[in-house]
Backbone bond lengths (Angstrom), bond angles and torsions (degrees), N, CA, C in turn:
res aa  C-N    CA-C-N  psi(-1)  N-CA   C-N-CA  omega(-1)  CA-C   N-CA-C  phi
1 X - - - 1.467 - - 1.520 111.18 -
2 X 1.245 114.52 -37.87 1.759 125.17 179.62 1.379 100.21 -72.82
3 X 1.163 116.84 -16.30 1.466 109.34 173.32 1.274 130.79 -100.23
4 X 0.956 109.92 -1.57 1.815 130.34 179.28 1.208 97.24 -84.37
5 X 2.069 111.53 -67.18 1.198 106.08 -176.00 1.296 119.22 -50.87
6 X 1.452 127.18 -53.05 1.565 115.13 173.03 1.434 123.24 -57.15
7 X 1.372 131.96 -22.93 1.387 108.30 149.87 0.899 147.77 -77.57
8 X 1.716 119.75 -19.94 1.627 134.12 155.48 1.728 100.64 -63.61
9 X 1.353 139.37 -24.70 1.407 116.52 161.07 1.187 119.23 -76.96
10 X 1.376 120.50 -39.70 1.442 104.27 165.43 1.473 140.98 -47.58
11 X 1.202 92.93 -43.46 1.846 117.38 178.92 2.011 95.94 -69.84
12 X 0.807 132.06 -6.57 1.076 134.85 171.03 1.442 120.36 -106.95
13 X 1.475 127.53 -28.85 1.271 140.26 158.24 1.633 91.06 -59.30
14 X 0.737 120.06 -61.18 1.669 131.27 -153.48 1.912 100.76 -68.53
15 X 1.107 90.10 -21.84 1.842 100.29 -175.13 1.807 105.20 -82.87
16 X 2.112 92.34 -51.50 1.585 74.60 178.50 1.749 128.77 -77.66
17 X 1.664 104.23 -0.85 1.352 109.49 -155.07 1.901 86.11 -80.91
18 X 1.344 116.25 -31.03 1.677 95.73 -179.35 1.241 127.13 -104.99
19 X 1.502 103.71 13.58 1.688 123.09 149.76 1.564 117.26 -57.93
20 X 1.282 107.56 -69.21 1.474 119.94 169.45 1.189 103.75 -40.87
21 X 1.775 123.66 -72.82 1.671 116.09 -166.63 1.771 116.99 -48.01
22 X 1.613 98.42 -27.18 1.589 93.88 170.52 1.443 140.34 -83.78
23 X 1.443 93.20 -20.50 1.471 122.13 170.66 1.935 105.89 -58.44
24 X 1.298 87.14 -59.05 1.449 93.60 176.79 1.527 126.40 -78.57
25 X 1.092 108.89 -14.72 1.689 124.05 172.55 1.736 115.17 -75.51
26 X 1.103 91.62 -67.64 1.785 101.43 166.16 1.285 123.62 -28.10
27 X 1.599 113.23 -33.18 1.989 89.89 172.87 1.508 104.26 -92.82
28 X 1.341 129.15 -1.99 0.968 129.37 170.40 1.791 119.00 -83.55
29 X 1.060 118.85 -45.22 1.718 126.45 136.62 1.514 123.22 2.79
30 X 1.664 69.42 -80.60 2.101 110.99 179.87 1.793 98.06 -29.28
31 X 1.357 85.00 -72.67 1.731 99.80 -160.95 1.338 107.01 -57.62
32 X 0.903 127.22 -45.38 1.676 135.71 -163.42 2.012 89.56 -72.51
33 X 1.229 120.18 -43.34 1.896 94.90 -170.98 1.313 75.13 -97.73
34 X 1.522 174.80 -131.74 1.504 153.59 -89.43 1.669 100.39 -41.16
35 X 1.777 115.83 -43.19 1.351 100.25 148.24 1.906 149.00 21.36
36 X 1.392 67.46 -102.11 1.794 107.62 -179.73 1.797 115.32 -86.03
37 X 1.686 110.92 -11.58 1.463 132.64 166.46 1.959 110.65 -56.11
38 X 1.221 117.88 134.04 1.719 107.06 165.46 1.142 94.00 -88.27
39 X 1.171 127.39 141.26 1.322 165.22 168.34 1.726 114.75 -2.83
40 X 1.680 99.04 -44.29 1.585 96.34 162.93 1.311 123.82 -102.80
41 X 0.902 121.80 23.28 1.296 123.12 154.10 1.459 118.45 -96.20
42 X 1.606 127.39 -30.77 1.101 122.52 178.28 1.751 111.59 -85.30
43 X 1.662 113.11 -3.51 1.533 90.83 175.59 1.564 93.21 -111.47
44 X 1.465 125.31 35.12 1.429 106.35 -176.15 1.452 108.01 -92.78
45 X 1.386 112.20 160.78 1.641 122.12 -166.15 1.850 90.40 -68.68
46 X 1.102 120.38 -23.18 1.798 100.36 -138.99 2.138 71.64 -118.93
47 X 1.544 101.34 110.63 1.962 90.02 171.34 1.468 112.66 -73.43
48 X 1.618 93.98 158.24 1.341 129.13 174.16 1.343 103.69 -90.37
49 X 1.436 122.34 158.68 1.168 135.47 151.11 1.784 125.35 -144.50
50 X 1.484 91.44 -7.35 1.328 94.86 -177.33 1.782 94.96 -132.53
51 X 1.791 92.26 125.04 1.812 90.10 -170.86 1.555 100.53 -159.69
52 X 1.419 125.14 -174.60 1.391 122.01 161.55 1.238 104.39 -101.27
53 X 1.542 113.97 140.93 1.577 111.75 177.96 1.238 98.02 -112.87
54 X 1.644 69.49 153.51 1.725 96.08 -171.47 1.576 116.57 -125.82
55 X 1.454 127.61 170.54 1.329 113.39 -171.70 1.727 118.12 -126.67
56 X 1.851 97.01 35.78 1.295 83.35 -156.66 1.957 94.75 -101.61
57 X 1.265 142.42 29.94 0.760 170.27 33.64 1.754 102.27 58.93
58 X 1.229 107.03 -83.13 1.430 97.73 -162.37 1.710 97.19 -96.34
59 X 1.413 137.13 11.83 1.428 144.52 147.34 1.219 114.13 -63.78
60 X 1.836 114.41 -44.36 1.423 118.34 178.51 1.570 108.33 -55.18
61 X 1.311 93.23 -75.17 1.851 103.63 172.25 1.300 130.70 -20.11
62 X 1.385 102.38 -58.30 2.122 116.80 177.85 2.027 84.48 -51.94
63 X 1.818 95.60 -64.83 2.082 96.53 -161.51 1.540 113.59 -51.34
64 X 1.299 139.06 -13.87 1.436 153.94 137.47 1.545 123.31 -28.54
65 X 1.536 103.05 -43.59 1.662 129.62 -178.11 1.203 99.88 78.84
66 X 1.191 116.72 69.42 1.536 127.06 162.39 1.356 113.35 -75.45
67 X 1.247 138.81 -7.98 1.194 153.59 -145.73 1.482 85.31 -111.17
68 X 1.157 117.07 -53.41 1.652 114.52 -177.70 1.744 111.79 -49.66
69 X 0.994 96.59 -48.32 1.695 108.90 -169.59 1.230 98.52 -66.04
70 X 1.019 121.55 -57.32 1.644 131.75 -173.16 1.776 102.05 -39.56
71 X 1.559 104.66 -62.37 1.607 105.00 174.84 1.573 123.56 -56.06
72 X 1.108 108.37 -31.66 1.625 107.70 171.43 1.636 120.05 -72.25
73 X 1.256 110.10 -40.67 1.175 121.11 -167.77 1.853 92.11 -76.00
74 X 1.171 136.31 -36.58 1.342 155.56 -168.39 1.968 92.12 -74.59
75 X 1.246 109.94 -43.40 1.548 119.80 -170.33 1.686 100.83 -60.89
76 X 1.976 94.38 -58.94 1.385 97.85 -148.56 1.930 95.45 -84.87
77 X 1.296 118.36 16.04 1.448 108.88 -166.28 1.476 88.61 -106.09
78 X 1.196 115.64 -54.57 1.725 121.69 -175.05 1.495 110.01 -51.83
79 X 1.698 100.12 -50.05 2.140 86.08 -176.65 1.405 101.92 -92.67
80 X 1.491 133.91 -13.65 1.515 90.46 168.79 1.727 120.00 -76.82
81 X 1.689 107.73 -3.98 1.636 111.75 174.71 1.945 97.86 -72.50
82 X 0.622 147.87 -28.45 1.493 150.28 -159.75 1.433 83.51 -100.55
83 X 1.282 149.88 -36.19 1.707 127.68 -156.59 1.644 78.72 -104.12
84 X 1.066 152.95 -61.57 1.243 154.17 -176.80 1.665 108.26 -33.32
85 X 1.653 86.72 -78.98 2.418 64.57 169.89 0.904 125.54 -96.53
86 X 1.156 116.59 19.14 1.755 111.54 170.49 1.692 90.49 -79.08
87 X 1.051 127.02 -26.69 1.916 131.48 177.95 1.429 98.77 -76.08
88 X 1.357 113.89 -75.13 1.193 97.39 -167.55 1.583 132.79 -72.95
89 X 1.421 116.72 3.27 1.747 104.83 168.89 1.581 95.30 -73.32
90 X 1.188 126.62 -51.30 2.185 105.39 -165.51 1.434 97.77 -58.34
91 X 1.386 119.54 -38.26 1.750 110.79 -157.99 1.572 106.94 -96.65
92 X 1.354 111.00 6.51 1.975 111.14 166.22 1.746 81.84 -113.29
93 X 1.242 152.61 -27.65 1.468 126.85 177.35 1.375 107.37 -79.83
94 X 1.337 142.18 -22.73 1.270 130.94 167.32 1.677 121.10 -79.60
95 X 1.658 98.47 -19.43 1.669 90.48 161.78 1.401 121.90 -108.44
96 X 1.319 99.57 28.31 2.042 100.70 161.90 1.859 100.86 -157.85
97 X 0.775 134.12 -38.49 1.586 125.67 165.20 1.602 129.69 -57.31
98 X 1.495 108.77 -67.02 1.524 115.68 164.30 1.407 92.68 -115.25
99 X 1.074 111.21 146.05 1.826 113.22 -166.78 0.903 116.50 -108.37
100 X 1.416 156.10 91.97 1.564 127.15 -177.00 1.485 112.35 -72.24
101 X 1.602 102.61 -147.23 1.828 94.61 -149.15 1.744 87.21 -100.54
102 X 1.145 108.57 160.01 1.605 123.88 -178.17 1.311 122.66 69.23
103 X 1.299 120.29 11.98 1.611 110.86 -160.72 1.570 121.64 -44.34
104 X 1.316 107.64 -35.23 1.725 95.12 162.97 1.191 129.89 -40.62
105 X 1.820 95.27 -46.96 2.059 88.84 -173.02 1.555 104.16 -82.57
106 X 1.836 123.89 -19.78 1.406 115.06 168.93 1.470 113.26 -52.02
107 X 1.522 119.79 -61.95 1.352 110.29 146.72 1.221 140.40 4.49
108 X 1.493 115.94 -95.43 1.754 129.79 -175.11 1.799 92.77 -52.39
109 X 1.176 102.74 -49.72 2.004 96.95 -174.82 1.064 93.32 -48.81
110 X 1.270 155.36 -80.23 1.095 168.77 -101.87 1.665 98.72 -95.64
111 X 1.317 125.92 -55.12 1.046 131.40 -175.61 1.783 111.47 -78.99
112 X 1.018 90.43 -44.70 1.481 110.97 172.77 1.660 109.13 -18.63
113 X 1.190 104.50 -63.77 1.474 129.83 -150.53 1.939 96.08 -70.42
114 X 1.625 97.06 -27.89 1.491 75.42 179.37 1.769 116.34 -90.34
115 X 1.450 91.62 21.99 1.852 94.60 -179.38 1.346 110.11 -89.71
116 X 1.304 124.83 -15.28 1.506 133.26 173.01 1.306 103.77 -70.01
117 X 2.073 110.05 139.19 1.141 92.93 -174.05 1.662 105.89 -90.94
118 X 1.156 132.31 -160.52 1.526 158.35 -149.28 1.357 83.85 -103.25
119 X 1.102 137.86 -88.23 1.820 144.25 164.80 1.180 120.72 -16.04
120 X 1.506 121.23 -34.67 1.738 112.75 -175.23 1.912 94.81 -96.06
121 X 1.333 107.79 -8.49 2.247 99.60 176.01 1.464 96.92 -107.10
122 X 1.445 141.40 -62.41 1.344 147.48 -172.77 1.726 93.51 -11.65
123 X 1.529 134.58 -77.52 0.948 116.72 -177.03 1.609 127.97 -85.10
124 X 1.098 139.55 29.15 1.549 151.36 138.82 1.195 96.97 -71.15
125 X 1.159 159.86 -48.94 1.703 173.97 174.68 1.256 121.26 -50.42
126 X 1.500 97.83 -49.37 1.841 102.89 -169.92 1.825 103.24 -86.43
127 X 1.547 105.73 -19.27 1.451 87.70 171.15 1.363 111.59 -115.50
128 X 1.316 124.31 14.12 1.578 117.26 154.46 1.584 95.84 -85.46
129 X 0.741 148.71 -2.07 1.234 144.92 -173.18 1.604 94.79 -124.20
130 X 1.153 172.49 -7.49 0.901 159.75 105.23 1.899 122.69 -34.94
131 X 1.057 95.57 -33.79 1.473 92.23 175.40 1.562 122.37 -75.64
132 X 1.799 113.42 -20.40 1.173 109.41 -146.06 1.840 79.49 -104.87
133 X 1.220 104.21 -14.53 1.455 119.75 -171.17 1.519 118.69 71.75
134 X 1.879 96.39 63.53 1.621 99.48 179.32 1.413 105.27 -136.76
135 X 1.543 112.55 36.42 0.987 119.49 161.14 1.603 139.26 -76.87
136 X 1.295 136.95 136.98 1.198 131.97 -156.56 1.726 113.50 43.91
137 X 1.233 90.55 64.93 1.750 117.56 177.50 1.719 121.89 -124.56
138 X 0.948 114.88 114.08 1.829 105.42 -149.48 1.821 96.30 -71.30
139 X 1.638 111.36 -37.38 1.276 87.09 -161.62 1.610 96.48 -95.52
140 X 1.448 125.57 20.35 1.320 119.01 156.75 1.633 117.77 -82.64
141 X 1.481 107.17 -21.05 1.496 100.14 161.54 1.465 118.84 -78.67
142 X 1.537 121.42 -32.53 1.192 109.62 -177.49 1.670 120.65 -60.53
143 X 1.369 104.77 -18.81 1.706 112.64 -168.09 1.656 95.49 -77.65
144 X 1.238 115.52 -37.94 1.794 127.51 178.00 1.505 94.75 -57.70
145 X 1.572 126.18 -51.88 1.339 107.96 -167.81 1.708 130.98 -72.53
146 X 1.714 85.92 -30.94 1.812 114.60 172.62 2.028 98.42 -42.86
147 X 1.390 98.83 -57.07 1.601 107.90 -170.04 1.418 105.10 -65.85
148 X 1.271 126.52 -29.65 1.539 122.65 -177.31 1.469 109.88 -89.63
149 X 1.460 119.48 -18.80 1.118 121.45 174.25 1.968 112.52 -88.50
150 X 0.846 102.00 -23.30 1.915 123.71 -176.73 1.849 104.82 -43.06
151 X 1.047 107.53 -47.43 1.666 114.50 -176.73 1.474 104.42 -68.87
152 X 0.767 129.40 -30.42 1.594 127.98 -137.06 2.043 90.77 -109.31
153 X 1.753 101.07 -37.49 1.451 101.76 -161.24 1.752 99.19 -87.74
154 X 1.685 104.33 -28.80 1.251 103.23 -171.17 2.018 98.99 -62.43
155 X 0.967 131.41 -32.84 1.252 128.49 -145.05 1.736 86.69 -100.14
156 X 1.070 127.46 -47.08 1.579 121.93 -178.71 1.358 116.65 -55.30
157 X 2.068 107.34 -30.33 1.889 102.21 176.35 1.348 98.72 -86.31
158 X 1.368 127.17 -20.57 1.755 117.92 169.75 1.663 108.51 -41.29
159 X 1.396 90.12 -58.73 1.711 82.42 -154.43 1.965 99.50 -71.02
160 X 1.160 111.19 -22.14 1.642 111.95 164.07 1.543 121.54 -62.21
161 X 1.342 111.66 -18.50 1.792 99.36 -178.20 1.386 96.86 -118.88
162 X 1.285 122.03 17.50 1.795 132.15 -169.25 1.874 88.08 -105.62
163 X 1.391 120.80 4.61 1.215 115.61 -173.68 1.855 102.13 -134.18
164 X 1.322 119.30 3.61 1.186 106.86 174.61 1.600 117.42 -89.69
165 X 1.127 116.81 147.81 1.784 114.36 -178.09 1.361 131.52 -56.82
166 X 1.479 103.96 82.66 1.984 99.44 -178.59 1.430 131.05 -44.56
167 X 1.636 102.60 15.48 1.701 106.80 172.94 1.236 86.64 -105.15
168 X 1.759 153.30 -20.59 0.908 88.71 -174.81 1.629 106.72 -109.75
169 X 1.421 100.44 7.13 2.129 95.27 162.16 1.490 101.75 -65.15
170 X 1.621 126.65 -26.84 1.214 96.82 165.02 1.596 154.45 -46.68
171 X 1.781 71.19 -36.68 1.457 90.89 -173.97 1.730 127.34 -79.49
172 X 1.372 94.00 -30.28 1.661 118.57 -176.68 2.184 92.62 -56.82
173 X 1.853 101.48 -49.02 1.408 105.33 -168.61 1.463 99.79 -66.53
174 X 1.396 139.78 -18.48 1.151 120.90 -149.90 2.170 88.70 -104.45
175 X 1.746 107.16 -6.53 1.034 93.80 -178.47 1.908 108.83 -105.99
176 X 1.444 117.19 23.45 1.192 133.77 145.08 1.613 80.52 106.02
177 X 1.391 145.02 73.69 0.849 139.69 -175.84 2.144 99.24 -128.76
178 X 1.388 93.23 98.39 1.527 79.89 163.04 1.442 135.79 -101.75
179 X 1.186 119.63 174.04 1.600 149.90 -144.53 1.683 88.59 -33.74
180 X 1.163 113.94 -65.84 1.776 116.65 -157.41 1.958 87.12 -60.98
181 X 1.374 131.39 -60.84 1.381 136.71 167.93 1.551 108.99 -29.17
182 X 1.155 122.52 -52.00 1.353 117.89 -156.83 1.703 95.82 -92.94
183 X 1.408 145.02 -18.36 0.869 154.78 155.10 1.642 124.23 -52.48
184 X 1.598 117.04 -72.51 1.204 130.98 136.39 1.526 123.62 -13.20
185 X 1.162 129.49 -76.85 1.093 142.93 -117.68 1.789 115.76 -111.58
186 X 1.641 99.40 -52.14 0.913 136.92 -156.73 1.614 96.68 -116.46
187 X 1.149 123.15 -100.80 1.650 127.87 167.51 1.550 132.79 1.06
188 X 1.606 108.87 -88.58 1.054 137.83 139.69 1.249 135.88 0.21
189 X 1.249 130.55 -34.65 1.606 150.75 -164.98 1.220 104.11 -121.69
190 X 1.253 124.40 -44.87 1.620 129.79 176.93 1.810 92.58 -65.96
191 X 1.083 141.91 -59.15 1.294 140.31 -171.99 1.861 127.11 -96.24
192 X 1.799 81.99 31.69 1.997 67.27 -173.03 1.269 106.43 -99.48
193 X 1.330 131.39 16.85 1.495 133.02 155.93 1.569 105.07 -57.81
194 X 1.504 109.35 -51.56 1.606 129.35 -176.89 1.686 123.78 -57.38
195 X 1.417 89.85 -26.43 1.615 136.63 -179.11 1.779 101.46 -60.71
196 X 1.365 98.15 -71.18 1.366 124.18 -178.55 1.508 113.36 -54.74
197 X 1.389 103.27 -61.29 1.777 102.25 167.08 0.930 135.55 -45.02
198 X 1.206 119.94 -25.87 1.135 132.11 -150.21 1.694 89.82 -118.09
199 X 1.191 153.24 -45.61 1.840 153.20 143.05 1.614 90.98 -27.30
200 X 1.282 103.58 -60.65 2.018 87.13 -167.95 1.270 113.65 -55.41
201 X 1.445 117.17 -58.31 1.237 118.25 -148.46 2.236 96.35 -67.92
202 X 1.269 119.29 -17.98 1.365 125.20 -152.99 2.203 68.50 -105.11
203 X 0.780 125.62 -36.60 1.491 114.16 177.76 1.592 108.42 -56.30
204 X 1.591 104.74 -73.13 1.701 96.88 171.03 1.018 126.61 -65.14
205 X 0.939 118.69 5.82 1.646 106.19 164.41 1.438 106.97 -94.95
206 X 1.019 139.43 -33.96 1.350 137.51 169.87 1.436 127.72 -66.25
207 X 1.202 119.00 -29.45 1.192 152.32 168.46 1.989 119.26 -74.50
208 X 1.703 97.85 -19.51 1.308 108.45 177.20 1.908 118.49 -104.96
209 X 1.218 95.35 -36.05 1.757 117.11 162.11 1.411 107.47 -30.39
210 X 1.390 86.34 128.27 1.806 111.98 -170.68 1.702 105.98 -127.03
211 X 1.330 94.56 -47.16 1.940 98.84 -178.33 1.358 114.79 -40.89
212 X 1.182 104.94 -59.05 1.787 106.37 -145.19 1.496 84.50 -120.54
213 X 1.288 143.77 9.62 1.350 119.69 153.89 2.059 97.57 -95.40
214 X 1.007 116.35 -24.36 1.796 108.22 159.88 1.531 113.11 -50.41
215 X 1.079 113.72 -75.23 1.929 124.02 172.52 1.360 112.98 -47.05
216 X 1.784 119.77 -50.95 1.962 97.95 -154.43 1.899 83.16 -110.94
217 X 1.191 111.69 63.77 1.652 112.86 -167.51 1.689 110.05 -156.83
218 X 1.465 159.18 155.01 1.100 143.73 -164.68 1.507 92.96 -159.69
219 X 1.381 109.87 -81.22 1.450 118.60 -178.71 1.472 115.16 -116.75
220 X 1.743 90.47 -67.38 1.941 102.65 -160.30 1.410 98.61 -65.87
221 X 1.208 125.08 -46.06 1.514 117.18 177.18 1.392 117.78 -87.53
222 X 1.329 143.83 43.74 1.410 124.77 -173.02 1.368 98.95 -103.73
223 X 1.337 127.55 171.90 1.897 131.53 -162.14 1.587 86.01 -135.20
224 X 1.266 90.75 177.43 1.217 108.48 -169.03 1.489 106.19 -61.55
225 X 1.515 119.87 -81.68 1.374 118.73 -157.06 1.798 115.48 -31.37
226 X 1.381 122.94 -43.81 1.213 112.33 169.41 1.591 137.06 -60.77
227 X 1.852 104.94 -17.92 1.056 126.72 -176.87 1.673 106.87 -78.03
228 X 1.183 111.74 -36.70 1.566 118.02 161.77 1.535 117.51 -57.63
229 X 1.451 131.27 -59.14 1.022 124.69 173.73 1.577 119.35 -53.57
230 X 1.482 127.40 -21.62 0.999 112.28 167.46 1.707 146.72 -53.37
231 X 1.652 94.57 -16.94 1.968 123.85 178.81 1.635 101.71 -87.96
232 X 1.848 112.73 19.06 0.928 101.23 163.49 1.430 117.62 -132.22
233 X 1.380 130.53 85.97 1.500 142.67 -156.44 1.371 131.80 -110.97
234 X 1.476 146.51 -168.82 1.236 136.44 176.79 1.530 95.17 -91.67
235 X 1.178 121.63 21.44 1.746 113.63 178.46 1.534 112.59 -120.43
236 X 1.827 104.29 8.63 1.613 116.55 -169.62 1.306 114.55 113.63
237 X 1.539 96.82 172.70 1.704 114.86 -176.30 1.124 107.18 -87.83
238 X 1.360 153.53 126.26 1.643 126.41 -178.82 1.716 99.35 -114.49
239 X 1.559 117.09 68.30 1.099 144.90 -171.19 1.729 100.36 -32.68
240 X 1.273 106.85 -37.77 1.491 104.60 -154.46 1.623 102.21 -96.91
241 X 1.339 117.61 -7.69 1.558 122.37 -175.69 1.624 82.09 -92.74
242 X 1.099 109.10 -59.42 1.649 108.03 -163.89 1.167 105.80 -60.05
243 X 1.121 145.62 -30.46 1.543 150.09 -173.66 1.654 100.40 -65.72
244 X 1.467 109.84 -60.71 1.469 110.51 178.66 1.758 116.45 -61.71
245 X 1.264 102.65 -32.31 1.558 107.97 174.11 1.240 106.20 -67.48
246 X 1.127 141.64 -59.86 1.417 156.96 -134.99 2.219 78.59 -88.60
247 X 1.298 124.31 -44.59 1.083 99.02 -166.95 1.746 125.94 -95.82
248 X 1.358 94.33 -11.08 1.854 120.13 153.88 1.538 94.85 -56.17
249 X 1.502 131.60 -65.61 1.353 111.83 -158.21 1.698 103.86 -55.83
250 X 1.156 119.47 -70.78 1.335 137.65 -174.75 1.404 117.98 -35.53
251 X 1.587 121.46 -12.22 1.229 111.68 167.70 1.710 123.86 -61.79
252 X 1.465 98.68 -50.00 1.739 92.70 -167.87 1.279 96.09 -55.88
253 X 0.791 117.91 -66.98 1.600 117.41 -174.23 1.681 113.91 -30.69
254 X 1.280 135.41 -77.04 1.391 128.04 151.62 1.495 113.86 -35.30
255 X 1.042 155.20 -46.96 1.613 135.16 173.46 1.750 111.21 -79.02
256 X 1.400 129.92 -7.12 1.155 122.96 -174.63 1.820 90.70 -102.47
257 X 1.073 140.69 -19.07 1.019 146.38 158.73 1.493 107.10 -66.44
258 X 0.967 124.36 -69.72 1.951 126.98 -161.03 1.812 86.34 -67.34
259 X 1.708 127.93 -41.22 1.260 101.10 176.13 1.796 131.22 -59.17
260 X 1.442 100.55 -48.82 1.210 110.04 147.84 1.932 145.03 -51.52
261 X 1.341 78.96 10.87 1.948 75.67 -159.80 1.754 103.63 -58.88
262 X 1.049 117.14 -42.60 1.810 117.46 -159.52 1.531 96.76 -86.96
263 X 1.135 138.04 -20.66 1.923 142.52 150.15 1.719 108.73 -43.15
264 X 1.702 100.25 -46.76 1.407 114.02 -153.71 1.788 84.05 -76.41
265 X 1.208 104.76 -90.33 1.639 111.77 175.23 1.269 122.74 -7.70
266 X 1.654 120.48 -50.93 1.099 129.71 163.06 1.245 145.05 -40.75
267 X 1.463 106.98 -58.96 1.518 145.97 153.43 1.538 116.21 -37.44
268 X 1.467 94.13 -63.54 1.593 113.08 -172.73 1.920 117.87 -67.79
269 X 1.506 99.86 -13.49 1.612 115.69 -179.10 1.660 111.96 -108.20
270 X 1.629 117.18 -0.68 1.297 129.02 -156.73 1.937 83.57 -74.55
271 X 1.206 109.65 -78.50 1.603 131.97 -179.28 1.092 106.22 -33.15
272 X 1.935 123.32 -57.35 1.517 113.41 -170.62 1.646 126.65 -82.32
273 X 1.201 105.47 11.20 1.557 95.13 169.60 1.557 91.77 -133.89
274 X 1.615 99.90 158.75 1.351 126.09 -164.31 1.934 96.10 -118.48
């Protein structure tokens, strides 16, 4: 009888777990064939699912210069991921390897910063950055994203080098190995699954940013996400351009993930078990 019930709960765990994945899959679905939809079919009240696809949708998009956005947003996602952990491996190894003093309150600062919202700095920003005249500058946004991404990455390689074996930094120190060596060398390799997680997750997020590449952005530097909201105007939704846009952006992101997946997994399980 204990065994029935545990397989009728399972089979029911198992029922709601690919409800949800579809629930949540489906607007992602959605978008990808509204896609391949001409234009009235993707804003009609009553959906389609069975149609000829077409590609003029993602022709509109490229003739827009989506391609432009794509490279900026590609610019400002990659170097603020490189200024982000290139910061946070010294400043997560000094708050869990060699420790300095307070690390809790280095910590809470640290975290702190991402409790402020986007709205109370956006304008402290746009006119220090307007004055100095480095506005709508791609890799002046990427340095904005590095700093917004900085809290989040420093604390994810903490809990990744808070798990490597202090016998053997012992050992590396006892074989005359200093700080930049034992970092490099030693460190580093034991955690670059943790490494990796921690570049992606500081990638999509940079790569997903809408606020402050709308505000500290005009033309030459604007990224994608704002470039999407633009197919939405007082002249209509143009469901079927945006559908194809919306699913051009979302690739790197899905293939830099599926390349990464067993880094990511890795990384992402380093911290939660003891």
């Amino acid at each position: 009888m204990n065994s029935s019930n545990r397989s009728a709960r399972g089979a029911l765990v198992t029922l709601a777990t690919w409800i949800l994945v579809l629930v949540f899959f489906f607007p992602v679905l959605w978008m990808f064939l509204n896609g391949f939809k001409p234009e009235s079919l993707a804003s009609s009240v009553n959906p389609t699912f069975f149609f000829k696809p077409v590609t003029e949708g993602y022709q509109l998009a490229m003739d827009r210069g989506m391609a432009g956005y794509l490279q900026n947003s590609l610019t400002a996602a990659v170097t603020s991921t490189i200024i982000s952990v290139l910061l946070a491996i010294p400043a997560a190894y000094a708050l869990s390897i060699r420790r300095v003093k307070n690390v809790e309150n280095s910590l809470s600062f640290f975290i702190s910063t991402r409790f402020m919202p986007l709205a109370a700095i956006v304008l402290p920003l746009f006119m220090i950055f307007k004055t100095v005249g480095l506005l709508d500058n791609i890799y002046v946004l990427a340095v904005v994203y590095g700093a917004m991404n900085l809290p989040v990455t420093v604390w994810m390689m903490r809990s990744f080098l808070l798990e490597v074996p202090f016998e053997i930094i012992e050992a590396a120190r006892v074989d005359g190995a200093g700080m930049f060596r034992e970092i490099v060398r030693i460190v580093l390799p034991l955690v670059l699954p943790g490494v990796a997680a921690a570049a992606l997750i500081s990638f999509i997020f940079a790569w997903n940013e809408y606020f402050l590449a709308l505000l500290l952005t005009s033309s030459a530097a604007r990224t994608t996400p704002p470039f999407l909201g633009s197919f939405v105007d007082g002249r209509g939704q143009f469901l079927a351009v945006l559908s194809a846009a919306a699913t051009i952006a979302a690739l790197p992101v899905i293939i830099a993930g599926w390349v990464a997946q067993k880094q990511l997994v890795r990384g992402l399980s380093m911290g939660a078990i003891k």
